[in-house]
C-alpha positions in Angstrom: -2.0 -1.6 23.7 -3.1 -0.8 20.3 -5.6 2.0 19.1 -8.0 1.5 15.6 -7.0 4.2 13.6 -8.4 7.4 14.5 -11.2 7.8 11.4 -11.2 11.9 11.8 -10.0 12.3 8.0 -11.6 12.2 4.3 -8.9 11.4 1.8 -6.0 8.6 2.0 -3.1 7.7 -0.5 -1.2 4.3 -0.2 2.0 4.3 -1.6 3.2 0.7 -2.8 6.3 -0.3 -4.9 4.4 -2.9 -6.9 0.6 -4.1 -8.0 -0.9 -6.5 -5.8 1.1 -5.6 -2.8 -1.5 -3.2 -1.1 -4.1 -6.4 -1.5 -1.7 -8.9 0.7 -4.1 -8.1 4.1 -4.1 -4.0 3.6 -6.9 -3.9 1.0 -9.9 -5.1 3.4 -8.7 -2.4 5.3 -9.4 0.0 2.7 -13.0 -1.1 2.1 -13.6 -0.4 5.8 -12.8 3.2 5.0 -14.5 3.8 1.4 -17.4 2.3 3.1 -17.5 5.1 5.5 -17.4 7.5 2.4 -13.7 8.0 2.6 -11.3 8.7 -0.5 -8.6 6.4 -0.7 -6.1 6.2 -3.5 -3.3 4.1 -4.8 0.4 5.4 -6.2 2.3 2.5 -7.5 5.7 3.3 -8.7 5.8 0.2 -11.1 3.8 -1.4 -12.9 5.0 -4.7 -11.4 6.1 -5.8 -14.9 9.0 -7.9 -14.1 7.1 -10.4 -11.6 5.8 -13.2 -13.6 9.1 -15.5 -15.1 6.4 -16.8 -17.5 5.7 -13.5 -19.4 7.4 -10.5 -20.6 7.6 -7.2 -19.3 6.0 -5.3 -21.8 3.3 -7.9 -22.0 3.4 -8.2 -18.4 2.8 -4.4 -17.6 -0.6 -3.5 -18.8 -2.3 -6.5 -17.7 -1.0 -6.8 -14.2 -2.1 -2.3 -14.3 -5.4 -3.6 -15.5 -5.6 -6.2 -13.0 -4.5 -3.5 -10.3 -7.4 -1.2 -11.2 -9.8 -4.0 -11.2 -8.0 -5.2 -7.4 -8.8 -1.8 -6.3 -12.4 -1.2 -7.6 -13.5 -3.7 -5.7 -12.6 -2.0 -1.9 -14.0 1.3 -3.3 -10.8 2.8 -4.6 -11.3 4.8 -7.7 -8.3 6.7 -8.4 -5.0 4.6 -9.3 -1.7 5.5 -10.7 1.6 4.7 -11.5 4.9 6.2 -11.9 6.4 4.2 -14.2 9.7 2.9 -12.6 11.1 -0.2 -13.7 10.1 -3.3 -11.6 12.9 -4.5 -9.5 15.0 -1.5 -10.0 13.6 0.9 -8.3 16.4 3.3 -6.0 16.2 5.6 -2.9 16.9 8.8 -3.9 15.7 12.0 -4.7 13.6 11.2 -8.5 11.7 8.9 -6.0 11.6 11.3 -3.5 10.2 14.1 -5.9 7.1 11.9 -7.5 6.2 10.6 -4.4 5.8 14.1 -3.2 4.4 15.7 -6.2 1.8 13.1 -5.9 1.0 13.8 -2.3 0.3 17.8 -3.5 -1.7 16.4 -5.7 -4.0 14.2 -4.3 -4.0 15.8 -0.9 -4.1 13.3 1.6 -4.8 13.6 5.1 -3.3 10.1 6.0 -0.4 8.4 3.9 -0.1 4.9 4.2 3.0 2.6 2.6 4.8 -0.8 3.0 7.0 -2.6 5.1 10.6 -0.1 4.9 12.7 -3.1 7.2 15.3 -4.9 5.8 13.3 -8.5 7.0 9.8 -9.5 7.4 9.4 -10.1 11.0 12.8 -10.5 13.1 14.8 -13.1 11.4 12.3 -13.4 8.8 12.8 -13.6 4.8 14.1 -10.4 2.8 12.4 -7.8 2.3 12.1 -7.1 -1.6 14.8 -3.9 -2.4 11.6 -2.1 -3.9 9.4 -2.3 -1.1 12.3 -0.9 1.0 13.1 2.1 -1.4 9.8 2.7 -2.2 8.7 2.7 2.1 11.4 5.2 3.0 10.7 7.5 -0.3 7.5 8.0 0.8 8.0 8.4 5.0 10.6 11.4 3.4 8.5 12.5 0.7 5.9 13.4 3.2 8.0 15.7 4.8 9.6 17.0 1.3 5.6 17.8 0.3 5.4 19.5 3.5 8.2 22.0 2.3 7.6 25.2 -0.2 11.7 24.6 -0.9 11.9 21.0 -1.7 10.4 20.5 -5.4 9.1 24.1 -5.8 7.9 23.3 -8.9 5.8 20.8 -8.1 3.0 23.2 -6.7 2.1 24.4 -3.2 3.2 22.6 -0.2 0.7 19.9 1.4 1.4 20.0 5.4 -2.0 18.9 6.4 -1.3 15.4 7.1 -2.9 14.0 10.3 -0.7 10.7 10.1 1.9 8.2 8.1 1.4 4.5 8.6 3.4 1.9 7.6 1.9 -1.6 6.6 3.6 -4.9 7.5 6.3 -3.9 9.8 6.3 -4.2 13.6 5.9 -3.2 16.4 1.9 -2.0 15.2 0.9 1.0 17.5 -2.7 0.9 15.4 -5.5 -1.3 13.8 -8.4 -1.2 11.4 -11.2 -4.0 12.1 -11.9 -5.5 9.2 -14.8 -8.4 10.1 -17.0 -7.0 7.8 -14.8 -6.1 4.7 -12.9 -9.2 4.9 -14.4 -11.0 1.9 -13.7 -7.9 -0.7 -10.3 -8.0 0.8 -10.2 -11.8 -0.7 -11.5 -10.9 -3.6 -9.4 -8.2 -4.5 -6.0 -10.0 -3.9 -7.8 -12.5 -6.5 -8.5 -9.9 -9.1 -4.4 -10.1 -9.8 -5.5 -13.2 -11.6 -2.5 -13.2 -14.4 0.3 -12.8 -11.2 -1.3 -15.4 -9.1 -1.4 -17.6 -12.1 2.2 -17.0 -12.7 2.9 -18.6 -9.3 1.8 -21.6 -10.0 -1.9 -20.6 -8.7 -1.0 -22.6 -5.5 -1.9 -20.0 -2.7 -5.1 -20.8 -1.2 -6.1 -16.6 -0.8 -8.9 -16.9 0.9 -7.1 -19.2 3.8 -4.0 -16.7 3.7 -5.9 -13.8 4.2 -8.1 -14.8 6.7 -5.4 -16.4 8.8 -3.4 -13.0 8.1 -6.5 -10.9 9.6 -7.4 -13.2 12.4 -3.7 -13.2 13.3 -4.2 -9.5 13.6 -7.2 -9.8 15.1 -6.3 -11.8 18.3 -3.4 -9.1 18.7 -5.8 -6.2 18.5 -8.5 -7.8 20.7 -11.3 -8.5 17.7 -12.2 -11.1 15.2 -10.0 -9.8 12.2 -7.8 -6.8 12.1 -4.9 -5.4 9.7 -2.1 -4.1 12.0 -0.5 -1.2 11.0 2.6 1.2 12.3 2.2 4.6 13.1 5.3 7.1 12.3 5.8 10.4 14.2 7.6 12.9 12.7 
């Protein structure tokens, strides 16, 4: 049986590898918690510059960053960055480790959430994109790096007070957030990535995706609409 999330906490940071993937289900999620007067905040480690064939990178990059800050403004996220790796490039390894964690001293979250880590969506499902896999297990061991004074001592004091790490599209979910009532800002958040969408072809119906996404979720956690998330123990 699932859980909701225990709601025992003040500040969050999602980790994505890209802009607009946090809004694919996980954003109405997030207006749940800012609503409750919880600080939640985005790290994205590219700018998702290399995502739309139509337009070039360095025209790409600060609209879709604009578009992310907009995306997130609209769940009650105020504080977005990014760490400037290059869109579809992005490696495992210990640079990714060390941002990661530097921005977790920073910002000082109490849960850390991120993206699908699995090789697949779903068993037998398509590919998972390499920088969403990088970028997932980068920041599952960067919590545990910003948890040690000897890993990236120059980075500042050691953060250890995490209550959890959750990981977003990957199954089996252990956990829930019930998002009934948010759902709508969830919608229009994935929409604010107006230029990407666009640069699909602007044939996904968002509000149809989403909502089938959530009540999907919702039947498994036993309400209307739910985003499912995985809970890591250390």
């Amino acid at each position: 049986m699932m859980e909701p999330v225990p709601e025992d906490w003040q500040r969050a940071v999602a980790v994505a590898a890209h802009p607009d993937d946090l809004e694919y289900g996980a954003a109405s999620a997030f207006a749940h918690w800012t609503d409750q007067g919880k600080a939640v905040s985005y790290v994205m480690v590219t700018s998702g510059e290399a995502g739309i064939d139509g337009l070039a990178p360095a025209a790409a990059r600060p609209l879709r960053e604009q578009e992310e800050r907009h995306a997130a403004a609209l769940v009650g996220v105020r504080h977005v960055e990014f760490l400037g790796y290059a869109d579809g490039s992005v490696e495992y390894g210990l640079a990714l480790r060390r941002d990661i964690a530097g921005a977790i001293r920073r910002l000082q979250p109490e849960v850390l959430l991120t993206m699908n880590l699995d090789l697949t969506w779903g068993e037998g499902g398509h590919v998972n994109h390499p920088d969403h896999r990088a970028v997932g297990l980068a920041t599952v061991d960067a919590a545990r790096d910003a948890a040690n004074r000897w890993m990236f001592a120059d980075l500042g004091d050691p953060w250890s007070l995490l209550k959890a790490v959750y990981v977003l599209g990957v199954g089996p979910p252990t956990h829930y957030v019930d998002v009934g009532a948010t759902i709508e800002r969830g919608v229009d958040s994935l929409r604010a990535h107006r230029t990407y969408l666009e640069g699909l072809g602007g044939r996904m119906d968002t509000d149809a995706f989403l909502r089938g996404f959530a009540r999907a979720g919702g039947e498994a956690a036993g309400c209307e609409m739910a985003v499912l998330l995985r809970r890591l123990e250390a």
